[in-house]
N, C-alpha and C positions, 0 to 999 in steps of 0.2 A: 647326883648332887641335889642339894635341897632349893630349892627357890620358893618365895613366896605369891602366891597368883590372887588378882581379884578374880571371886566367883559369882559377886554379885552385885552390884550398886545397894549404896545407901549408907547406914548406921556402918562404925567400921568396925565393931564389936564383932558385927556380921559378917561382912564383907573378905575376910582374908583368910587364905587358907595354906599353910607352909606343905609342902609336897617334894615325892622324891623325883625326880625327870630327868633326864639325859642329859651329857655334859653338850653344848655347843660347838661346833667346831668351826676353825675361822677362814673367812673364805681370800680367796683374794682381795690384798690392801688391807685386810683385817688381821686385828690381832685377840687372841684368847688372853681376859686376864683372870684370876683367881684373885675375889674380890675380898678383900679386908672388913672394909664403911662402904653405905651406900648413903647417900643424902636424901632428904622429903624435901618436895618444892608444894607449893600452893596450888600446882597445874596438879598433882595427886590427887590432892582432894575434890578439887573438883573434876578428872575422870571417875573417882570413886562413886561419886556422886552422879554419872552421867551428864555432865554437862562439856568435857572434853572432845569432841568431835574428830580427831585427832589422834585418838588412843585408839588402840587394836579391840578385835571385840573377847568379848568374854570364854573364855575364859583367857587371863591375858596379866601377864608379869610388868609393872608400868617399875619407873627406876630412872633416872637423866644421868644420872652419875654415878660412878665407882674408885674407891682408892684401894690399889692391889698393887699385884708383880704380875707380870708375863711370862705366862706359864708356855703359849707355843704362838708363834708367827704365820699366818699366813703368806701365800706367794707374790713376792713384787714389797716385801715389806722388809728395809735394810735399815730403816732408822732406832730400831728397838732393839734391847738383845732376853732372851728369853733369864727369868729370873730377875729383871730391873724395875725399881720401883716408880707406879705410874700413879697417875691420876686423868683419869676420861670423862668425858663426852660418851654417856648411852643413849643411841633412841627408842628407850624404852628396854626391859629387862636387866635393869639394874639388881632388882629387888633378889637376888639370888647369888649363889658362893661363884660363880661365875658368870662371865659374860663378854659377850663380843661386840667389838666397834671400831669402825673407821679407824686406822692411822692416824689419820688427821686429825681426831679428837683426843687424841692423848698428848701429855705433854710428860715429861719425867722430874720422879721428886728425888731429893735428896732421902738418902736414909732415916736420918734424923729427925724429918719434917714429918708433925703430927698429923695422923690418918685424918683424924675425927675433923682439924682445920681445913685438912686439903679437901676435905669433901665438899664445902662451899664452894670450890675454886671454879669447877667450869659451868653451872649453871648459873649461880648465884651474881659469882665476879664478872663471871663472862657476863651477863646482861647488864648489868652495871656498868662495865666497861665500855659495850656496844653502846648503851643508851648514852653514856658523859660525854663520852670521849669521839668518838663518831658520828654518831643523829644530834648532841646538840653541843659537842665542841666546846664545854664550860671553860671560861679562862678565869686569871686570877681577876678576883675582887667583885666578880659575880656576886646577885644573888638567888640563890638555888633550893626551890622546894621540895620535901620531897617526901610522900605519902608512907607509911606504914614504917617509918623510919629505925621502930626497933625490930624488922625483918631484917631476915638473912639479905636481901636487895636491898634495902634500905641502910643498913649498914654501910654493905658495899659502897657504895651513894657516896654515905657521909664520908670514909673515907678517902675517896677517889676525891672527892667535891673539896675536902679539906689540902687533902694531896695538891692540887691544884690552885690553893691559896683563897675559893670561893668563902661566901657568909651562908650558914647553912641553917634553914629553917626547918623540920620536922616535924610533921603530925602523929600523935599516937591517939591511943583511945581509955588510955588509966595511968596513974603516977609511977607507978612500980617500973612502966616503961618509961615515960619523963624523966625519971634517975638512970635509966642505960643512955639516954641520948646526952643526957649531959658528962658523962662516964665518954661518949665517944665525941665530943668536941664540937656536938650542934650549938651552935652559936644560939637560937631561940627555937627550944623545945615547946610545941605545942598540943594543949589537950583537948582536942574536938569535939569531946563526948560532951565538954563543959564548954567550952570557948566556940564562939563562932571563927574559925580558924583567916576567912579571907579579910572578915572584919579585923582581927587582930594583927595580920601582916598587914595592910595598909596603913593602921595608926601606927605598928614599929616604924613603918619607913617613910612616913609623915606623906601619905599615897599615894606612891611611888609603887610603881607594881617588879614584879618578878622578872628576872631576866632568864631563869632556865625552871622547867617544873617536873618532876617523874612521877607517873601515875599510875598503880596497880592494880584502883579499887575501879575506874572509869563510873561511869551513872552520873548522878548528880555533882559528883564530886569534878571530873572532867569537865561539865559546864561553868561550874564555878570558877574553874582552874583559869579556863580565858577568857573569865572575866579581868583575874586578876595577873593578867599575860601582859609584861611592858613592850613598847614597840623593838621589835630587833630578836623578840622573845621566843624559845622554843619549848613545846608542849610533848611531850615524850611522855606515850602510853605504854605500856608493858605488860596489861593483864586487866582482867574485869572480875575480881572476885565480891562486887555487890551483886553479879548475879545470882551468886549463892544463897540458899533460901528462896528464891522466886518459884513460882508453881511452871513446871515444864509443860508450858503451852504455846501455843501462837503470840496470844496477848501478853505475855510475861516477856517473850523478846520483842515485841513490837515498845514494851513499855522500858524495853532497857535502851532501843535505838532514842528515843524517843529522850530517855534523862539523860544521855551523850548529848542532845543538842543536833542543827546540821551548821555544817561547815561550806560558808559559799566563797570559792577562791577569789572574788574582787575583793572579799572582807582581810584575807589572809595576803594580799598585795597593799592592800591600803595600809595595813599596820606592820607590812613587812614581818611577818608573823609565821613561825613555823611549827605546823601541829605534823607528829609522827608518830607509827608504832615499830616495835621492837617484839619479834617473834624467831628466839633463838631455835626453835623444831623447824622452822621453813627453812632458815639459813642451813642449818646441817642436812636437809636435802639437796639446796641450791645452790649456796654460796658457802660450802663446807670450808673452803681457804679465809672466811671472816671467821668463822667460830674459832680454826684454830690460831687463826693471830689473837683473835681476846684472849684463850686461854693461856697461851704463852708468854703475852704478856700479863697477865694478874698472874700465873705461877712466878713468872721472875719476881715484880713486884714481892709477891709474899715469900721469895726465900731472902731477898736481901730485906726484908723486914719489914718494907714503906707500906704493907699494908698486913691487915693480922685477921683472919675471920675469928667472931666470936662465936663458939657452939655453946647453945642454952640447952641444951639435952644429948643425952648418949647412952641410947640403950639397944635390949636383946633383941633378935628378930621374933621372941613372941611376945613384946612389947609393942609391937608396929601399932597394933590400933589403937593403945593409950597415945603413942605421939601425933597420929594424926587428927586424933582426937584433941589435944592439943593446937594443934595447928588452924583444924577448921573453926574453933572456938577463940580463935586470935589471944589466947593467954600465952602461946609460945614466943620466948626470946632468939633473937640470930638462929643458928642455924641447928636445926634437930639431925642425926645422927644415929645409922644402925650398927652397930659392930655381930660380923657374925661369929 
């Protein structure tokens, strides 16, 4: 089979090398699927980069998701039948025409239901789901922030946030995305690059702070965030890609702990105040039975229609490193897409 392996950190011009290698075979509770789409997440870029700590070493196939059919069942595995069309949860080795993962992480699609959408479904939705809906419980008529808001998560967000009847605020970083967030029903789209964003939510809601926030970039953006946390308020982090660009040193993470801020729990009891994070690769070690309720539930959600991912690219696997190229460059819309 062909799979795509990083060989090297860095530029991703460089970095990727498409190869022939053996097909996988699935062990027990696993299933083999033959992979259709695979999705890019932001945690790519930056294992590409070295700064994932968490990714296998090099030479090494990174990938969170796959949308296929089940080609063969592992033992102990009656809930699939081989030949049914799936959508999974990979930890890691996505990037290839096949690939093996947990039962638990697959949910099954309809025929009909588009690869390239379902590929958003269990990283994307799933985090989405885990952070709304679970870590900070958004109910109707909330108001709910939420960073990077024309990302594939960010999306997710808006929809689940709107699903649930919230007022939904968005940050981007250029107009071209300002017109998708208005396109997905954020109630006030905001542009950071130009607007001082905490300043601007406080004069909309005459200031009145936030009652839910999701957070992807963390650094200074996270200190700001509780500032503008109202009492009863929860602060959901999900990723730190302002460490990207930083020089890989001691003083480069000492200066990222450092724009997070610290957190002293008398402060978080006085304002009745909840700051959390959301790491869907720990849970599919630990708590594999959460990852697959998210994904079950955002695949139902998306066949009965209540929610729709948007894919802003779909391309070859020897396109990879124009998308991620893309992707580290923040010009990419919802969700980018490999079809093999």
């Amino acid at each position: 089979m062909k799979a795509i392996y990083l060989t090297k950190y860095g530029k991703s011009s460089d970095a990727f090398e498409i190869r022939e290698c053996s097909k996988p075979e699935p062990g027990p509770n696993s299933v083999l699927i033959k992979v259709e789409t695979f999705g890019l997440n932001f945690a790519d870029v930056m294992a590409r980069n070295g700064l994932y700590r968490a990714a296998p070493p090099l030479p090494c196939i990174l990938g969170y998701e796959v949308v296929g059919v089940i080609e063969r069942r592992g033992e102990g595995v009656e809930q699939f039948e081989n030949g049914q069309k799936v959508v999974a949860f990979t930890r890691f080795g996505g990037y290839a025409e096949y690939a093996v993962t947990d039962y638990r992480a697959v949910a099954p699609l309809p025929e009909d239901y588009d690869i390239c959408e379902a590929a958003a479904l269990p990283t994307q939705y799933g985090t989405a789901y885990h952070c709304a809906c679970d870590l900070a419980n958004i109910r109707q008529g909330e108001h709910v922030l939420i960073h990077a808001a024309a990302g594939g998560v960010g999306i997710a967000l808006t929809q689940l946030a709107k699903l649930k009847g919230c007022i939904v605020y968005g940050t981007v970083s250029s107009d071209e995305k300002m017109q998708l967030l208005e396109k997905q029903g954020v109630d006030y789209p905001i542009n950071y690059s130009e607007t001082d964003y905490a300043k601007a939510i406080l004069k909309i809601r005459g200031n009145k702070k936030m009652d839910a926030i999701f957070n992807p970039i963390g650094g200074k953006f996270f200190k700001t965030d509780r500032k503008i946390l109202g009492y009863g308020g929860r602060l959901i982090g999900f990723g730190a890609s302002d460490r990207l660009g930083r020089r890989k040193n001691i003083f480069s993470k000492y200066k990222l702990l450092l724009d997070f801020g610290f957190i002293h729990p008398v402060g978080l009891l006085v304002s009745s105040t909840t700051v959390g994070g959301a790491n869907m690769l720990k849970l599919a070690d630990h708590k594999p039975e959460i990852l697959r309720r998210c994904l079950e539930n955002v695949t139902d959600l998306a066949i009965k229609g209540k929610i729709k991912p948007y894919v802003g690219g779909r391309f070859g696997p020897e396109e990879l490193s124009k998308a991620h190229e893309l992707l580290e460059n923040r010009k990419s819309l919802g969700k980018l897409v490999i079809r093999w």
